[in-house]
C-alpha positions in Angstrom: 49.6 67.5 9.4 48.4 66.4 5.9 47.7 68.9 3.7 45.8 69.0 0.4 45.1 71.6 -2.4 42.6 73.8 -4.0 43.2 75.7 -7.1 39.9 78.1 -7.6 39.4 81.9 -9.3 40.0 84.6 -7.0 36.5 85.6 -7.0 35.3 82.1 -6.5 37.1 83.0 -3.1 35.9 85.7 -2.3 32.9 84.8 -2.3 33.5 81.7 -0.4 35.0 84.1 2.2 31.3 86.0 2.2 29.6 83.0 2.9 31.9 80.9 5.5 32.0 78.2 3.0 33.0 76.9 -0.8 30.3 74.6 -2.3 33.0 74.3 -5.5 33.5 76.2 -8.8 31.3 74.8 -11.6 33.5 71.5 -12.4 33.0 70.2 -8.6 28.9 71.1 -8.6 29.1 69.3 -12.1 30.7 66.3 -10.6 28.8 66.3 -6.8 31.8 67.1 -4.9 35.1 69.3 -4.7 38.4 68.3 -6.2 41.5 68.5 -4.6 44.9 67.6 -5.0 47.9 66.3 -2.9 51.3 68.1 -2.7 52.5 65.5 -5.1 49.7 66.3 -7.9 48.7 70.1 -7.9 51.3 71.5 -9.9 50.4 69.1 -12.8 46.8 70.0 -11.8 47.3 73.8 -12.5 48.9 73.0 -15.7 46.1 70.5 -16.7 43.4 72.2 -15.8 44.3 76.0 -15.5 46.9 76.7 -18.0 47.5 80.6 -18.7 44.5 81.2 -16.3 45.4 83.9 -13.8 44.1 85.4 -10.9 44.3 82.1 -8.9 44.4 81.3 -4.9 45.4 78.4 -3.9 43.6 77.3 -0.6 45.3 74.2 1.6 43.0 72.4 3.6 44.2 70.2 6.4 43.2 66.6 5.8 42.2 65.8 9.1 39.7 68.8 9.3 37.6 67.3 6.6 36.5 63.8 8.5 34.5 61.7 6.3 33.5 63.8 3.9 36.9 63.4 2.2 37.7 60.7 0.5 40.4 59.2 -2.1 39.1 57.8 -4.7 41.0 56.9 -8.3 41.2 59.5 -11.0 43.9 61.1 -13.7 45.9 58.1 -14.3 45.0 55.9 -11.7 46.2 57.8 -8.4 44.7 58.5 -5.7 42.9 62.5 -5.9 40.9 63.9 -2.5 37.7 64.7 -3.0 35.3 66.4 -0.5 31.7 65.7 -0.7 30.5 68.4 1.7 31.2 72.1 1.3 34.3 73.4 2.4 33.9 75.6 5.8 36.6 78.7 5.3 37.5 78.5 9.1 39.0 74.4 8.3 41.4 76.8 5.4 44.7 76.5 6.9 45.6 79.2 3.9 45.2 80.8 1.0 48.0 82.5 -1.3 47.4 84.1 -4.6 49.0 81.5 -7.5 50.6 84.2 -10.1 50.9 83.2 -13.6 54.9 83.7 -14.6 56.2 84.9 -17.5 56.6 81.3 -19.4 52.8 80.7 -19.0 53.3 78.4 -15.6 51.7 79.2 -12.2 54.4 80.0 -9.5 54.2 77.7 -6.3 57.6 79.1 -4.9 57.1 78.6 -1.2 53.6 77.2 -1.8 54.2 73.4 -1.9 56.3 71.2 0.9 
């Protein structure tokens, strides 16, 4: 099982839990489809792009739930990053954790990541 990650404002949640789907915070409907990270890329991800930000879930998504909506395609420094160009049903979630903000300013993965 392949997993991949999804860093998003609890209320973005939420109310992707109302509607049995997520069609992306404001940088994915910018950009046409969701961002996601691997294992490998989603704690440089948070501190990128959500530094000192708290109130965060992080969702993990099984890849092969997502069929050919996914797909890898080049981004931060030439790797690889999943992206989903569909919205994301809550049901293909395999879970979603709060990501708290520690003391030094860095979001906590402790028993998050592989």
């Amino acid at each position: 099982m392949a997993l991949i990650y999804k860093i998003l404002p609890a209320q973005l949640w939420r109310e992707a839990q109302a509607s049995g789907k997520l069609i992306g915070a404001p940088v994915d409907l910018a950009d046409g489809y969701i961002h996601f990270s691997s294992a490998e890329q989603v704690v440089e991800t948070a501190a990128r792009h959500f530094a000192l930000q708290d109130n965060l879930v992080l969702l993990a998504v099984e890849t092969e739930r997502l069929d050919a909506a996914l797909r890898w395609e080049v981004s931060r420094n030439g790797a690889l990053f999943p992206h989903l160009y569909a919205p994301l049903r809550i049901a293909d979630v395999a879970f979603a954790h709060p990501l708290p903000l520690l003391a030094n300013g860095q979001h906590d993965f402790s028993g998050l990541l592989p």
